[in-house]
DRENPA-616941 format. One record per residue (C-alpha): residue in three letters; x, y, z; residue number from 1. Coordinates in Angstrom, 3 decimals. Layout:
% residues N
<"ALA"; <X; Y; Z>; NUM>
...
//
This chain:
% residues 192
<"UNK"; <-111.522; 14.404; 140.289>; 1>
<"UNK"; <-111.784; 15.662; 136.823>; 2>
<"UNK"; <-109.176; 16.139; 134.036>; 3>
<"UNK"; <-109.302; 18.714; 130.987>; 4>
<"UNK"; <-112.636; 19.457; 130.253>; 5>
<"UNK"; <-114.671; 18.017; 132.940>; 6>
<"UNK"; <-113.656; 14.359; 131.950>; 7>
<"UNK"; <-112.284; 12.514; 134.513>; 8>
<"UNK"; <-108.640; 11.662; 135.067>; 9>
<"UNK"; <-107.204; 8.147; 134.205>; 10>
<"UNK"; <-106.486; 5.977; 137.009>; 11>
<"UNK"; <-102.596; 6.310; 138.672>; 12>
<"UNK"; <-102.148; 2.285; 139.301>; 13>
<"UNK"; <-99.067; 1.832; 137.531>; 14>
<"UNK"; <-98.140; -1.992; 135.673>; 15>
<"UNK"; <-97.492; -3.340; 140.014>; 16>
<"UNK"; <-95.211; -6.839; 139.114>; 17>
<"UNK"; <-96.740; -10.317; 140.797>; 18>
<"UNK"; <-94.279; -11.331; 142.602>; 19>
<"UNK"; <-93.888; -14.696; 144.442>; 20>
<"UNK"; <-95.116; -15.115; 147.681>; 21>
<"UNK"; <-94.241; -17.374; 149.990>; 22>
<"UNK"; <-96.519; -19.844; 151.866>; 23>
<"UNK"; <-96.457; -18.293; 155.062>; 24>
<"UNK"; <-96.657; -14.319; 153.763>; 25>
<"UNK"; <-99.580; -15.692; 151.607>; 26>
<"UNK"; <-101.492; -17.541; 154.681>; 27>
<"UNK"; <-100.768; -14.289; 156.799>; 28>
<"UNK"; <-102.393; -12.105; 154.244>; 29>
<"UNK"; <-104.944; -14.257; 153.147>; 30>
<"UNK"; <-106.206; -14.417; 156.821>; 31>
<"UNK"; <-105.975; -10.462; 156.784>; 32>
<"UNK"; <-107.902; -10.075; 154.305>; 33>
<"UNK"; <-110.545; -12.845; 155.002>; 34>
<"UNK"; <-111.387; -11.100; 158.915>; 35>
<"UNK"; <-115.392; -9.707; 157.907>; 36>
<"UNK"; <-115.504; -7.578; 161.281>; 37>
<"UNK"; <-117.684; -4.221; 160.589>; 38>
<"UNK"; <-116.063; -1.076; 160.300>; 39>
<"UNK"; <-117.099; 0.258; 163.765>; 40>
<"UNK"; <-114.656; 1.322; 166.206>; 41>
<"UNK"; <-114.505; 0.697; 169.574>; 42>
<"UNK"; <-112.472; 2.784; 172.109>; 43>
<"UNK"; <-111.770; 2.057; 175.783>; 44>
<"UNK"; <-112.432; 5.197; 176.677>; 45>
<"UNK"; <-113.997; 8.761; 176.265>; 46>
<"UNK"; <-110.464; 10.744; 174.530>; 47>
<"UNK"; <-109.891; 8.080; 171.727>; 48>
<"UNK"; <-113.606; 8.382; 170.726>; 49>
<"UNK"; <-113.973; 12.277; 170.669>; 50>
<"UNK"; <-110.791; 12.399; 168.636>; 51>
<"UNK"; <-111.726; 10.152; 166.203>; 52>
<"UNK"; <-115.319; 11.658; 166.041>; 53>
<"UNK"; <-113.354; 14.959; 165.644>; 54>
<"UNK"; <-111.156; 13.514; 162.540>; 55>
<"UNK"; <-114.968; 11.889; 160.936>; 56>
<"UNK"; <-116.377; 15.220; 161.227>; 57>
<"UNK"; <-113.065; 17.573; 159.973>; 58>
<"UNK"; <-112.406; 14.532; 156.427>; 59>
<"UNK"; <-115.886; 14.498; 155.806>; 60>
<"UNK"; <-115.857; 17.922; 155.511>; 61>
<"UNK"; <-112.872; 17.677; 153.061>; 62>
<"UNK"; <-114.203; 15.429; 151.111>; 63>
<"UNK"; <-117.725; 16.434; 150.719>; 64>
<"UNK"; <-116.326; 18.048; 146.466>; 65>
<"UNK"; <-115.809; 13.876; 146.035>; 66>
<"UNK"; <-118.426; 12.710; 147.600>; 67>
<"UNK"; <-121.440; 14.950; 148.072>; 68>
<"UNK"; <-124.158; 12.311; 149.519>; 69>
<"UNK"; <-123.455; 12.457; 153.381>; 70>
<"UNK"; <-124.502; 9.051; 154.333>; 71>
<"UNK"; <-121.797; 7.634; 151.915>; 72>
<"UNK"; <-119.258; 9.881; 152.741>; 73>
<"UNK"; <-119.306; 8.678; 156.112>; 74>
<"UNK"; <-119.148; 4.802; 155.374>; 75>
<"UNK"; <-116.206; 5.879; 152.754>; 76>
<"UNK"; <-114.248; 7.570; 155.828>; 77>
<"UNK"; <-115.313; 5.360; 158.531>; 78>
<"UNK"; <-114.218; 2.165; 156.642>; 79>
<"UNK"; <-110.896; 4.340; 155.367>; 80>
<"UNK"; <-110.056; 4.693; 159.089>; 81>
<"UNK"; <-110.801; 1.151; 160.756>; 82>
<"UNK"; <-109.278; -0.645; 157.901>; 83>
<"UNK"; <-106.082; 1.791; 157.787>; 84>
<"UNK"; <-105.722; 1.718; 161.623>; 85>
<"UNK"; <-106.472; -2.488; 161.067>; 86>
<"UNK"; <-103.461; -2.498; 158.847>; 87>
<"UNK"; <-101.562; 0.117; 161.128>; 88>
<"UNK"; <-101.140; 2.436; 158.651>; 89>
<"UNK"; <-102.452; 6.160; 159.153>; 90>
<"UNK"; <-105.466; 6.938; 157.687>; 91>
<"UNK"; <-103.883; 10.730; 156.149>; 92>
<"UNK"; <-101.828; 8.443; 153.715>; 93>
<"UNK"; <-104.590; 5.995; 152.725>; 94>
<"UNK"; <-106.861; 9.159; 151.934>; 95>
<"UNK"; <-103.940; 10.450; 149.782>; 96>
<"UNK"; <-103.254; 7.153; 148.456>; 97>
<"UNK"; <-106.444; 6.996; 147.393>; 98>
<"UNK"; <-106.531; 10.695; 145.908>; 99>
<"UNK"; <-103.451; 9.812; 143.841>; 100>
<"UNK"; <-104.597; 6.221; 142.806>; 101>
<"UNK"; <-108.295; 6.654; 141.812>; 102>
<"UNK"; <-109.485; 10.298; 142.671>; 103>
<"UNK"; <-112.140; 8.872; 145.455>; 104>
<"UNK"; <-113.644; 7.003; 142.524>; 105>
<"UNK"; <-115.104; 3.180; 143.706>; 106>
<"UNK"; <-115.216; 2.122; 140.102>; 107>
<"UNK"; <-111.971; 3.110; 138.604>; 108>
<"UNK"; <-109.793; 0.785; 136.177>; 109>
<"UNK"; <-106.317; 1.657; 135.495>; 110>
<"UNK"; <-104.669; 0.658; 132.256>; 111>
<"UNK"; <-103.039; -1.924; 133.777>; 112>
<"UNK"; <-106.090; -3.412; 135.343>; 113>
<"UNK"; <-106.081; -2.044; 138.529>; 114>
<"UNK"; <-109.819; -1.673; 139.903>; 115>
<"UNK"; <-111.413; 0.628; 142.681>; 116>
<"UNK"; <-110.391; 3.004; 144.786>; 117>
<"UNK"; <-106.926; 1.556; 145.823>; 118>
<"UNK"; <-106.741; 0.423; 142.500>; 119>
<"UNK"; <-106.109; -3.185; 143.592>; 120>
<"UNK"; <-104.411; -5.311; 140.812>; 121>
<"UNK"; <-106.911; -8.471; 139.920>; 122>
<"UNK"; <-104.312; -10.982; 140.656>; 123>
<"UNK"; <-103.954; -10.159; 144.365>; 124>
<"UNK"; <-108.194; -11.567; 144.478>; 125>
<"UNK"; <-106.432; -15.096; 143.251>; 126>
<"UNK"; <-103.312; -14.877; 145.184>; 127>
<"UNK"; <-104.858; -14.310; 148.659>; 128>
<"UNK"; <-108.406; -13.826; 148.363>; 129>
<"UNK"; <-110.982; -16.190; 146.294>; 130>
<"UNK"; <-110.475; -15.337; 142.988>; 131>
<"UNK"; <-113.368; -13.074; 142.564>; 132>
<"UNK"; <-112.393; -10.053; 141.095>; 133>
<"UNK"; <-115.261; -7.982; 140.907>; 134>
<"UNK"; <-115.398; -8.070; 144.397>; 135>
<"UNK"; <-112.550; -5.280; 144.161>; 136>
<"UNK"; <-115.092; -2.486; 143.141>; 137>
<"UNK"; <-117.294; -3.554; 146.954>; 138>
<"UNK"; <-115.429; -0.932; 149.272>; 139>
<"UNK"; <-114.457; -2.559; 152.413>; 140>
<"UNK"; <-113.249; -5.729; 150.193>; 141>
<"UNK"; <-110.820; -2.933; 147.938>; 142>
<"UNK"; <-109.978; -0.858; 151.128>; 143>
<"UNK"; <-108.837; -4.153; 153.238>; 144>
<"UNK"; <-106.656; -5.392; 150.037>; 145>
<"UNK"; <-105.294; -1.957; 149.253>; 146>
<"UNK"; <-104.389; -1.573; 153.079>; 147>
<"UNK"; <-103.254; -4.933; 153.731>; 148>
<"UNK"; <-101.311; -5.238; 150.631>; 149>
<"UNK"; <-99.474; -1.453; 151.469>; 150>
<"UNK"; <-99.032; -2.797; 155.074>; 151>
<"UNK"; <-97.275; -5.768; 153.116>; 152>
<"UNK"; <-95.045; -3.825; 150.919>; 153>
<"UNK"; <-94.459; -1.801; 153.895>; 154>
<"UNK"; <-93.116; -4.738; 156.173>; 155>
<"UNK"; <-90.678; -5.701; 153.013>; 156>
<"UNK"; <-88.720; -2.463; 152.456>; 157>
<"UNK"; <-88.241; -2.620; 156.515>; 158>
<"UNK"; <-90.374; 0.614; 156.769>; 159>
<"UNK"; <-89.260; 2.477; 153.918>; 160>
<"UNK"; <-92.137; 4.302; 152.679>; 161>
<"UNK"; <-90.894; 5.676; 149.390>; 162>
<"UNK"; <-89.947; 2.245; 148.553>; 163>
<"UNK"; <-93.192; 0.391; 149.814>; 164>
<"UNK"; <-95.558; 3.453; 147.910>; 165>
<"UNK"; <-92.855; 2.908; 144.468>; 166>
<"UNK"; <-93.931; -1.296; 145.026>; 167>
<"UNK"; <-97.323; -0.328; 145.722>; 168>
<"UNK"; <-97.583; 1.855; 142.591>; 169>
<"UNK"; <-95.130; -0.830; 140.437>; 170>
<"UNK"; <-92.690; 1.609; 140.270>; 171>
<"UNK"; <-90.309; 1.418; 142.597>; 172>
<"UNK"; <-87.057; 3.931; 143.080>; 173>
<"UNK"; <-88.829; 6.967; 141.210>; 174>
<"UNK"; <-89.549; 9.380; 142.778>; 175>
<"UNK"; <-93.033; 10.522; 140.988>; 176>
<"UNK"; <-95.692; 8.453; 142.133>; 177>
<"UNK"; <-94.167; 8.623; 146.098>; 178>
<"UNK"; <-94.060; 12.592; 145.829>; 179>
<"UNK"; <-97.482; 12.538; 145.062>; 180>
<"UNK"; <-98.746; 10.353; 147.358>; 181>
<"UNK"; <-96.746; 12.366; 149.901>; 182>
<"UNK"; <-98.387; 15.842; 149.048>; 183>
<"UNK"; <-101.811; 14.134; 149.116>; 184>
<"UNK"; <-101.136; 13.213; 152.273>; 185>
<"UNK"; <-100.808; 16.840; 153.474>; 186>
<"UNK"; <-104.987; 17.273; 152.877>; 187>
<"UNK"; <-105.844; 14.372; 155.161>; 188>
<"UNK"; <-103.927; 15.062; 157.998>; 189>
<"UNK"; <-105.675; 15.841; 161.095>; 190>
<"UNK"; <-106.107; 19.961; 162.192>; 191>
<"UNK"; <-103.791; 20.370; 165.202>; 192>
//
């Protein structure tokens, strides 16, 4: 997405705190994030698979102003989709996550560090991952840790979504960052 005069926009990642994990949180999303499965879904039967082949065809569609190259497009949205259902979050809020944080861009750096399209925070590659963080601009690695560390922040404020986006974002209890996240949302979600 572009800012004033065709440049584009900063990233969104705000200054997110490192906080303390504890042993077990930090096995349990270590092993999350360590899982190399291929995005492909599989579907026990015929319903699951001709919605989901509906969604692919109706996002890649809305995305094609991002990403114009078909071929990538469809990786993007296919790995946005098995690694948000993975995490058990909804794939409309990881698109507008994703809008918000980087503006579909895979090699975005926030101010505060942040890198990819999540606009993952380096520290989370040393805290459950292997240190690496230049690994955060490959696209499954940045979707898995932006999903896995949302799903996280999610399980923490008990569900609370405005809270778990304001953690995600580093600012948590405004209101700015959520609403925005919120309205993105409203371009992902499914026709119907």
């Amino acid at each position: 997405m572009a800012g004033l005069g065709g440049m584009p926009r900063p990233a969104w990642a705000g200054a997110q705190v490192e906080e303390p994990l504890a042993d077990a949180v930090r096995s349990v999303l270590s092993a999350a994030i360590a899982y190399d499965a291929p995005p492909k879904p599989h579907f026990e039967s015929i319903e699951p698979r001709l919605v989901y082949l509906r969604w692919l065809g109706e996002m890649s569609e809305r995305l094609k102003r991002q990403k114009a190259e078909a071929q990538t497009r469809i990786e993007f949205l296919e790995t946005v989709w098995y690694e948000s259902t993975r995490a058990g979050l909804e794939p409309a809020l990881v698109l507008g996550l994703i809008q918000v944080e980087s503006g579909f861009r895979k090699y975005a750096i926030s101010v505060a560090g942040a890198r990819g399209y999540m606009q993952v925070m380096p520290f989370w590659t040393r805290l459950i991952g292997d240190g690496q963080a230049s690994r955060l601009f490959h696209m499954q690695t940045n979707l898995r840790f932006g999903c896995v560390i949302m799903r996280h922040y999610l399980d923490r404020e008990n569900g609370d979504l405005f809270l778990a986006l304001g953690r995600y974002n580093g600012s948590r209890g405004k209101r700015e960052y959520p609403d925005l996240v919120f309205g993105a949302r409203k371009r992902w979600l499914p026709p119907g």
